[in-house]
N, C-alpha and C positions, 0 to 999 in steps of 0.2 A: 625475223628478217629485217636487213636494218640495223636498225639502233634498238626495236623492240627486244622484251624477252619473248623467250618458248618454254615452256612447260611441257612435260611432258612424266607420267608414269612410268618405272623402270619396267621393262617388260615382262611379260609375264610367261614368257614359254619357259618351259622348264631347263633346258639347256642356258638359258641367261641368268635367272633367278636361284638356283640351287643356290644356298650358303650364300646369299646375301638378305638383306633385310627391306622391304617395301620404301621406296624413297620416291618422293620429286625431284626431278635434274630441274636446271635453272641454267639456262643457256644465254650468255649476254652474246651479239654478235655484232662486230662491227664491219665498215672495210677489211680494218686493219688485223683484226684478232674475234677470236673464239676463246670465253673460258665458261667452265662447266661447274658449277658448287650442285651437291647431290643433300639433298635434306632429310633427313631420317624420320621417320613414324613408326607407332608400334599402334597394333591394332589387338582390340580385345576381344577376347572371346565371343562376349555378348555382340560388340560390333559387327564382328566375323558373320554371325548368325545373321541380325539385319539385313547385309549388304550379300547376302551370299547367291540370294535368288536374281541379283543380277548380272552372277559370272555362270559360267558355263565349263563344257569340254568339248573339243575337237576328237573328235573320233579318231582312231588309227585302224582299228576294226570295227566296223560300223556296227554289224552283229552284236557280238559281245559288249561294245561299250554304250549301244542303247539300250542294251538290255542293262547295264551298270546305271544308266540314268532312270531306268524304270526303278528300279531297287532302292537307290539313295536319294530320289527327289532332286533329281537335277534337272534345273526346268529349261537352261538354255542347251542348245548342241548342235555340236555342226557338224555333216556328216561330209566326210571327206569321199573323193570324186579325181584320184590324183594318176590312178591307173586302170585299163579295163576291167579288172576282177574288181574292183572296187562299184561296179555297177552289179550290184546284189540285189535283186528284187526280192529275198527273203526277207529282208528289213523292213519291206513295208507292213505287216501286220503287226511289227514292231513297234513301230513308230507310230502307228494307228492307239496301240495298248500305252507306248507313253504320253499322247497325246489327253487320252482317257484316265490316265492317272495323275500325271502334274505336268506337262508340257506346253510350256509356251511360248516360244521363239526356236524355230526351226531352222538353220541355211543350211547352205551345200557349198563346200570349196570344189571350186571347177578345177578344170585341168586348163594345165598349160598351152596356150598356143605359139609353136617356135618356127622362126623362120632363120635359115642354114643352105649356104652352098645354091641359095635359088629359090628352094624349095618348102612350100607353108607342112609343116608336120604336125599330129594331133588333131587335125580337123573331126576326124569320124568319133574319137572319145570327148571331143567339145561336144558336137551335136547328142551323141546319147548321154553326156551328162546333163543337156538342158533338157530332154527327154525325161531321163530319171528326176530331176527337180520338180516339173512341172508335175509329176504323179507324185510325186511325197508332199508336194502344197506348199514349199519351202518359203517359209515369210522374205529367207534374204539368201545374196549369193557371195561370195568372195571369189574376187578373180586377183589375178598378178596383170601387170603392166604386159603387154608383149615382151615374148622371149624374142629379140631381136638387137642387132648391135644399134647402137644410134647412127654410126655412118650408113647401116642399111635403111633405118627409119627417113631419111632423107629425100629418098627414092620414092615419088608420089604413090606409084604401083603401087607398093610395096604395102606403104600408109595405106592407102586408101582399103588396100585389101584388108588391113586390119581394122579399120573403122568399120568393114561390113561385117566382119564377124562378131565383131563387140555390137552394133546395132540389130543383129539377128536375135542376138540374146535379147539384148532387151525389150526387143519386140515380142517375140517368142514366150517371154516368161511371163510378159506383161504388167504394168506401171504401179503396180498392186504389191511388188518384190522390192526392196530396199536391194544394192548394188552397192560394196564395199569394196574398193582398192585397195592392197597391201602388197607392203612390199618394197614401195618407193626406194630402195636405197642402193646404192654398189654393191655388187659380190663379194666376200673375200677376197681380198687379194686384187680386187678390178682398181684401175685406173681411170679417174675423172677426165676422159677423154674419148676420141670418137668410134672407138671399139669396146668401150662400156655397154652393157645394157641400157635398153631405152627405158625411160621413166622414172627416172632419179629426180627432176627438178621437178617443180610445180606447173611450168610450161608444158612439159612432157605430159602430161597426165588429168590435166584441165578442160 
């Protein structure tokens, strides 16, 4: 920010990373300009092995792929929480067996809360995903910024109603849960402007 550098790891979801190779981007930023030099690394096997117990997998099927983390010794996981079928209470015995076999860091990605046309949506699958979390024991949570434009953001209401739901959580889950924002950035295709999504800057999300 500034005249500082940023750092940052090229990311790791599989839709950005296929067919490229692990790098640090190196971001000079000025007033005036933005340039980007990206640094190449190669990591070795042995390394791989070291560092491995401090990556993880995001579930897409919670079922199946805690059952995939019991199997291969995957000790981080996060179990996704993005639509109602996604509240699976079969999991827990699951999760209970890879807790007991190599588990150790648990979260849960919440679901979205969006507001459109007036109207707060996803409320009822927020509240039973912080339900579902607090019975799985989840060390930490991931949420996204509100789904809302910034010129809606504006509107105290509006705010204020989202600061009570993002405070319910954290009350609710309790101070004992680590709380991770993702996401901070423009949609495709969005415009740095006042119908962008909220939470793009640092202001927004501070």
């Amino acid at each position: 920010v500034g005249r500082s550098h940023v750092y940052g790891l090229r990311a790791l979801d599989p839709d950005k990373s296929i067919g490229n190779y692990p790098c640090i981007t190196y971001a000079e930023i000025t007033d005036e300009s933005i340039s980007i030099e990206e640094k190449l690394f190669t990591v070795s096997d042995e390394t791989a092995r070291k560092i491995r117990d401090y990556f993880g997998i995001s579930c897409v099927d919670n079922v199946r792929d805690v059952s995939y983390a019991i199997d291969n010794d995957v000790k981080n996981v996060e179990i996704r929480c993005r639509k109602a079928s996604d509240v699976d209470w079969s999991v827990l015995p699951l999760v209970e067996k890879w807790r007991n076999t190599c588990g150790k860091y648990l979260s849960l990605h919440m679901p979205d809360i969006k507001y459109e046309n007036g109207e707060f949506l996803g409320i009822d699958l927020w509240r039973s995903a912080l339900d579902y979390a607090k019975k799985l024991g989840v060390n930490g949570l991931t949420i996204h910024p509100p789904k809302a434009k910034r010129c809606d953001m504006k509107d105290k209401n509006v705010f204020d109603k989202f600061l009570e739901y993002y405070t319910d959580a954290v009350n609710f889950i309790g101070d004992s849960v680590n709380i991770g924002i993702e996401n901070m950035h423009l949609a495709k295709g969005e415009k740095n402007d006042q119908n962008c999504g909220y939470g793009c800057t640092t202001d927004e999300v501070s």
